[in-house]
C-alpha positions in Angstrom: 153.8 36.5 103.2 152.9 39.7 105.1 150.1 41.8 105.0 150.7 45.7 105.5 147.3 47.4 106.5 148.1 51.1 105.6 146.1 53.4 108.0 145.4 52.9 112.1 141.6 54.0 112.1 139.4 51.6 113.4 138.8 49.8 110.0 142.6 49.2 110.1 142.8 48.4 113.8 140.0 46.2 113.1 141.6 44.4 110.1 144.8 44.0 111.7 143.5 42.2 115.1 141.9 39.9 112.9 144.7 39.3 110.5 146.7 38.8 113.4 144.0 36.2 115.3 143.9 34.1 111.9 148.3 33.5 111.8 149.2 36.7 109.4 152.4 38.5 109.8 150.9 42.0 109.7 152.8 45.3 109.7 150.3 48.5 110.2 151.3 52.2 109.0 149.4 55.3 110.6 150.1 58.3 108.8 149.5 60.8 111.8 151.0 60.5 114.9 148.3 58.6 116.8 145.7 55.6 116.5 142.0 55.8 116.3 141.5 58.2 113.2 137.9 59.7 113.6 137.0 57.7 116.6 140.1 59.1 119.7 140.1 60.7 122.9 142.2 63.4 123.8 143.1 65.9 126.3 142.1 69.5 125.5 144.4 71.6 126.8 141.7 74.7 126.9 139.2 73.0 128.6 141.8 70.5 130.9 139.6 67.7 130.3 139.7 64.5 128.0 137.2 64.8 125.7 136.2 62.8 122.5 137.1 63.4 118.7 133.2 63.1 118.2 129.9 61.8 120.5 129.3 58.8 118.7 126.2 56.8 119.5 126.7 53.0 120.6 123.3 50.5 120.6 122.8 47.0 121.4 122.8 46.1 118.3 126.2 46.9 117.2 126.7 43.7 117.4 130.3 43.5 115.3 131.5 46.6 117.9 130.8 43.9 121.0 132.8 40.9 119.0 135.3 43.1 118.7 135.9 44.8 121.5 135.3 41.1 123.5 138.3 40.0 121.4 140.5 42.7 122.6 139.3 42.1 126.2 137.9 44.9 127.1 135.5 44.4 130.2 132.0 45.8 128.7 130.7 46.4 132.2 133.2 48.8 133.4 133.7 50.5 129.6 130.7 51.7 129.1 127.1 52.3 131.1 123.5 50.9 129.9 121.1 53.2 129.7 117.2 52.2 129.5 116.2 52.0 126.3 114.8 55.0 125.7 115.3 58.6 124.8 114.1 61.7 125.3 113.0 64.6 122.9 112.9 67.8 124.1 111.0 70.2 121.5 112.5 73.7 121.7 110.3 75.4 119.2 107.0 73.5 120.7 108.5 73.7 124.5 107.5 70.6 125.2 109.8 66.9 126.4 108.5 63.9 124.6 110.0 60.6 123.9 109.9 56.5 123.4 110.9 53.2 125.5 111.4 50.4 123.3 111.3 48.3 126.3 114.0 45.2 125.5 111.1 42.5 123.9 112.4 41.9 119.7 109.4 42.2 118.8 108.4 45.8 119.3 105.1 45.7 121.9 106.0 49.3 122.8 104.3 50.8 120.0 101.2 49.3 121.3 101.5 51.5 125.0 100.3 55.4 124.6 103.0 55.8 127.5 105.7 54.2 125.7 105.1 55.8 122.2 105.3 59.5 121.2 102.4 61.8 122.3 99.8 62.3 119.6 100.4 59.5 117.8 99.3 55.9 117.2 100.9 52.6 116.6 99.4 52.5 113.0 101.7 55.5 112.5 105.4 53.5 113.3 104.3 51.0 110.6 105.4 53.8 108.2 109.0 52.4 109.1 107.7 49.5 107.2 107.6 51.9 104.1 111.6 51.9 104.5 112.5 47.9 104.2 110.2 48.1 100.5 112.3 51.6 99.3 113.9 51.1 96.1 117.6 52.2 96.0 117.1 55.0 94.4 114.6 56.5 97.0 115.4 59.0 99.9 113.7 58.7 103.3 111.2 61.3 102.3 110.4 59.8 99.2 108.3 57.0 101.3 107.8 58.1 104.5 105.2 60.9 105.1 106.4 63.5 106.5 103.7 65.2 107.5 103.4 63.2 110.7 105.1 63.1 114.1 106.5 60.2 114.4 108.9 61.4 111.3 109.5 64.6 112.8 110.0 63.5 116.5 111.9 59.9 115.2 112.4 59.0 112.1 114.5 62.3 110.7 116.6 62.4 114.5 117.3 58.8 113.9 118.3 59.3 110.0 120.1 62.3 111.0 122.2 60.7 113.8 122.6 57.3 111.8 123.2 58.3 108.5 125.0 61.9 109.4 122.9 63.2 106.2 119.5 65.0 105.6 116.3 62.9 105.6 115.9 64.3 102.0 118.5 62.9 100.4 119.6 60.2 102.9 119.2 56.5 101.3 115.9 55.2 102.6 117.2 51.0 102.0 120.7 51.9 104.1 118.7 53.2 106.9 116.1 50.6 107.0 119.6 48.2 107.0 120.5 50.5 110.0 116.9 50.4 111.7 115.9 46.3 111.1 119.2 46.0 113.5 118.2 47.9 116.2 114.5 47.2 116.4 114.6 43.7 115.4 117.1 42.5 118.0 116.5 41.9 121.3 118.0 45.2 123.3 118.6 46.7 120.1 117.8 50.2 121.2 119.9 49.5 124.6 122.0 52.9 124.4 125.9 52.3 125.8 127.3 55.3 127.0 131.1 55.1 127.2 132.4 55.8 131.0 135.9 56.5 129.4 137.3 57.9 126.6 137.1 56.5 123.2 140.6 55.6 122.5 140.8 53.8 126.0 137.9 51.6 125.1 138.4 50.8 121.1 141.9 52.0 120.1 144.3 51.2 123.5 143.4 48.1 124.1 143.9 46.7 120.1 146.8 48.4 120.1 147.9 46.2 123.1 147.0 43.1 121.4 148.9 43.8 118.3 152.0 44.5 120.3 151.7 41.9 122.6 151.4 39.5 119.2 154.6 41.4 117.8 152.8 43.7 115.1 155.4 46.6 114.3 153.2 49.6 114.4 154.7 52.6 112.8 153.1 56.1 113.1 153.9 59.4 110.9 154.3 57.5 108.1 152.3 59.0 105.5 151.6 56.6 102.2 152.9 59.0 99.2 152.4 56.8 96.4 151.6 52.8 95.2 153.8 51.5 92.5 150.8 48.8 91.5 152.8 47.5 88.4 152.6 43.5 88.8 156.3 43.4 88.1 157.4 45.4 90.7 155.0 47.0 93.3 155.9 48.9 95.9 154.6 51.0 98.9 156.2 54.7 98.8 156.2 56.5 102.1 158.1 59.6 102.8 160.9 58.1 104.9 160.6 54.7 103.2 159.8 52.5 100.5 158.6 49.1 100.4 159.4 46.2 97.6 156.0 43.9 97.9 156.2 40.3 97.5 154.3 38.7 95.0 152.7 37.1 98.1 152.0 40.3 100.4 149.0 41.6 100.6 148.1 45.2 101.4 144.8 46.4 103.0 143.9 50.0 102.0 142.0 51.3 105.1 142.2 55.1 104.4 139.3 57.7 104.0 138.3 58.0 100.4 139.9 61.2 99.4 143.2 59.2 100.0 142.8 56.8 98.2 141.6 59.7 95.3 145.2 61.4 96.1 147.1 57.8 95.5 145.0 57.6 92.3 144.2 54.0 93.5 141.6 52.6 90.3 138.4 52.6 92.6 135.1 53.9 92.7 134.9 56.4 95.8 132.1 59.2 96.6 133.7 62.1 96.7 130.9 64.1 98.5 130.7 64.4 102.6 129.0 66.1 105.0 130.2 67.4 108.2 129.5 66.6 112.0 129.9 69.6 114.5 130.9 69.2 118.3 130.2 71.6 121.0 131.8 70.5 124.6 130.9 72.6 127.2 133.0 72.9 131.2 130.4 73.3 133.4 130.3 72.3 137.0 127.2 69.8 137.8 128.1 68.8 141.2 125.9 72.5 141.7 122.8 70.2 140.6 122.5 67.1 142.1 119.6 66.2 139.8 121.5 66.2 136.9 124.3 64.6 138.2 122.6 61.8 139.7 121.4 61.4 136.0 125.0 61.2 134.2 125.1 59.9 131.6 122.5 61.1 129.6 121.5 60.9 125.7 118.9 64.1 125.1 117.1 64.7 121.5 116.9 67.9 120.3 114.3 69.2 117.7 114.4 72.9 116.8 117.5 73.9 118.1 121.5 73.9 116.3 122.2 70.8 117.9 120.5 67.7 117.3 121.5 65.4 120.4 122.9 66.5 123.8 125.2 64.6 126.3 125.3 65.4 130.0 128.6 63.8 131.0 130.4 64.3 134.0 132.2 67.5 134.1 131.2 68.7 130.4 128.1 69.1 128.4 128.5 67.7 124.8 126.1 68.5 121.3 126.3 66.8 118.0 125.0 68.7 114.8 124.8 66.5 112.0 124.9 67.1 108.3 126.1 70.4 109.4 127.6 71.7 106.0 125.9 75.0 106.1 125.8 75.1 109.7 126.9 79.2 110.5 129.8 78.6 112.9 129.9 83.2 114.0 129.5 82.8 118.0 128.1 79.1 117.7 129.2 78.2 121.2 127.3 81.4 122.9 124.3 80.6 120.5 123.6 77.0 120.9 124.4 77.5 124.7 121.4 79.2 124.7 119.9 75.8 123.6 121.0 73.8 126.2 119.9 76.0 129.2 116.5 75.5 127.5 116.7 72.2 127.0 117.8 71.2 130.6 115.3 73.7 131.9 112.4 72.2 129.9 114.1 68.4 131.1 115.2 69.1 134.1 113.6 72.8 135.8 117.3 73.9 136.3 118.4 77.1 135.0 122.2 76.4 134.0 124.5 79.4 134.6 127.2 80.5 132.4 129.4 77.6 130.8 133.0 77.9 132.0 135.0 77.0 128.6 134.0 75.8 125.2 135.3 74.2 122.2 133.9 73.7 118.9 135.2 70.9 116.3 134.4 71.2 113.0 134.7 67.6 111.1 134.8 68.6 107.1 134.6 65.1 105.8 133.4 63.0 109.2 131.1 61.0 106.6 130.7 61.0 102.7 126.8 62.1 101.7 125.1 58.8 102.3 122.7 59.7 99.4 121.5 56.7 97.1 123.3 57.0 94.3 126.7 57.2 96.1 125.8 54.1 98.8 125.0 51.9 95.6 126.9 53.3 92.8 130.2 54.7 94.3 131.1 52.4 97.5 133.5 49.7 96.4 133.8 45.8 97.4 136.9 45.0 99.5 138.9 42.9 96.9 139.8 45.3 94.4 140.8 45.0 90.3 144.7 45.1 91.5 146.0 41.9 92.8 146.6 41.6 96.2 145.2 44.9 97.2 142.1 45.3 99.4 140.3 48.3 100.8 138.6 48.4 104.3 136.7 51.5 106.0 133.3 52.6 107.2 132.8 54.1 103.6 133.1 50.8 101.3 130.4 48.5 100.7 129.7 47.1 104.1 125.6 47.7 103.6 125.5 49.5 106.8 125.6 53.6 107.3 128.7 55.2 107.6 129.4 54.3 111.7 131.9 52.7 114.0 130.2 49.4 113.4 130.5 49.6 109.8 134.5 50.4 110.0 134.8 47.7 112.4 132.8 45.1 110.1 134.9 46.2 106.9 138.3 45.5 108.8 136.8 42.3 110.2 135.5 41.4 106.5 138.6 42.2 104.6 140.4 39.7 107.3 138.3 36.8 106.4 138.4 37.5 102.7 142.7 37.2 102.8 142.3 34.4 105.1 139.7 32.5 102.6 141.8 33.5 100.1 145.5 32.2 101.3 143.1 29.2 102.4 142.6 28.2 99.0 145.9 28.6 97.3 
């Protein structure tokens, strides 16, 4: 038998180094003409410099990323650097840096410490994440947690925001309490990894190695046009191909949702998304050697249009989440403005001038992770049709829409085949 995993994200590179660790002959289609899907590097040719598809936020408790990355071999050490575990907040409206050190103890003593907690608040105020884990799964963040206070304005809504890529008003209050027992209920949790290289060099190259090395035929620009599911006769059509399945094959669906809506695959699927915006920045910060002694660093922002800030070397990086109605007219000049402020208020440096800047739009980076569509519309990995299955970030992993989740679905969907072909 073979198993074709239809889609190189990291849901498919995922399922297919674990297919291929557990014996399966595994053939993996990519319809564009790279690996990685929303999770890449690549080099900008305006700003000459490598930057990444999107800033996404890696924490000690990702535990499924580290299993998987350790199984590719990729040296953890020299991939990424560990920040404390902490972050700052820098207030733009209130002009004022705040912020929290978990410390690495599971059991979170920092709330206890004045100098570890947010100012003007006290640890009776972080049991309101409590609130979260007793939510029903119809409730939104701000349906239990009062809103009223600080700790939700300075914590609670960056976290939901950054975790969940969706507004604290309609985000799922049980996903993110999923999301949140993780990181403050393992040891190092909170530990923030800061990748020293680009994406694709740490979670894309190296699996693509692997599957090579174990004789995986990879083939890129080969865009699925249409499933033939009949039981008689099922096939894969592709554009430049078409594939005659064995009754044995099986075929992992690891494609965004509004693909598998185009192949009219008989699913449930949300078909609602927010967007993530990206603003890198060329500046030079060998010109202030307090910042750069301080690369990398993870910054919240409250009040401005970004909500987090990376200094990295060479290029100053801001994520917007849930940025549908996000005006894009002159964003780069505008939410410059934000970061000399911020960096002044963090720092004392006045930043000059940024020398280039892009902006990247992603439409559909994550569907709207509102209750009824993470518990009515995300669907299990073994499907109605035989011998399809379904793997990505967006099916029903129980975790928020993030590179763990993809990489759990592709590891899950693996063991399910295996179990199955186990038992037969």
């Amino acid at each position: 038998m073979k198993v074709y995993v239809i889609g190189a994200g990291l849901a498919g590179l995922s399922a297919s180094v674990y297919l291929t660790q557990a014996g399966f002959e595994v053939i993996l289609f990519e319809s564009a003409g790279h690996a990685g899907g929303r999770c890449r590097s690549f080099e900008d040719q305006h700003l000459e410099l490598e930057i990444d598809n999107g800033n996404h936020l890696i924490l000690g408790a990702n535990k499924d990323i580290f299993s998987y990355l350790s199984l590719l071999g990729v040296d953890i050490d020299h991939a990424f650097r560990i920040l404390p575990p902490e972050f700052h907040i820098v207030d733009l409206q209130n002009q004022f840096v705040d912020g929290i050190n978990t410390g690495n103890a599971r059991i979170p003593w920092w709330i206890f410490n004045k100098n570890q907690r947010l100012r003007n608040t006290s640890w009776v105020d972080y049991l309101d994440l409590l609130k979260l884990f007793f939510a029903r799964k119809t409730s939104a963040v701000t349906d239990v947690i009062n809103t009223r206070k600080p700790v939700f304005k300075k914590l609670i809504e960056p976290l939901t925001l950054a975790i969940m890529n969706t507004p604290a008003n309609q985000a799922s209050a049980k996903v993110l309490a999923t999301a949140l027992g993780r990181i403050f209920g393992y040891k190092n949790g909170f530990l923030p990894f800061v990748s020293q290289q680009g994406l694709s060099k740490i979670f894309v190259q190296p699996a693509l190695q692997l599957l090579r090395s174990n004789k995986v035929s990879i083939f890129f620009n080969h865009m699925l046009k249409e499933l033939i599911i009949d039981q008689e006769k099922p096939k894969l059509i592709f554009a430049n191909r078409v594939i005659d399945l064995d009754p044995r094959d099986r075929v992992v669906l690891a494609v965004p949702p509004n693909i598998i809506q185009k192949l009219n695959f008989p699913t449930i699927y949300p078909n609602e998304y927010e967007s993530i915006l990206n603003g890198h920045y060329k500046v030079d910060l060998n010109l202030f050697p307090k910042i750069n002694a301080d690369i990398p660093k993870m910054i919240g922002v409250i009040g401005g249009l970004s909500d987090w800030l990376f200094i990295k070397q060479g290029m100053i990086s801001t994520t917007k989440s849930a940025a549908n109605n996000v005006d894009v007219t002159d964003y780069a000049n505008k939410n410059w403005v934000n970061v000399q402020q911020t960096v002044q208020l963090l720092y004392g440096i006045t930043l000059p001038e940024f020398l280039k800047s892009r902006i990247i739009v992603e439409k559909r980076a994550t569907f709207l992770q509102n209750p009824h569509n993470c518990f009515n519309n995300r669907p299990e990995a073994k499907t109605h049709v035989p011998n399809f299955y379904l793997a990505g970030d967006w099916t029903n992993t129980g975790l928020p829409v993030t590179i763990e989740g993809a990489i759990l679905s592709g590891k899950s969907v693996a063991k399910l085949i295996a179990q199955e072909c186990i038992g037969q």
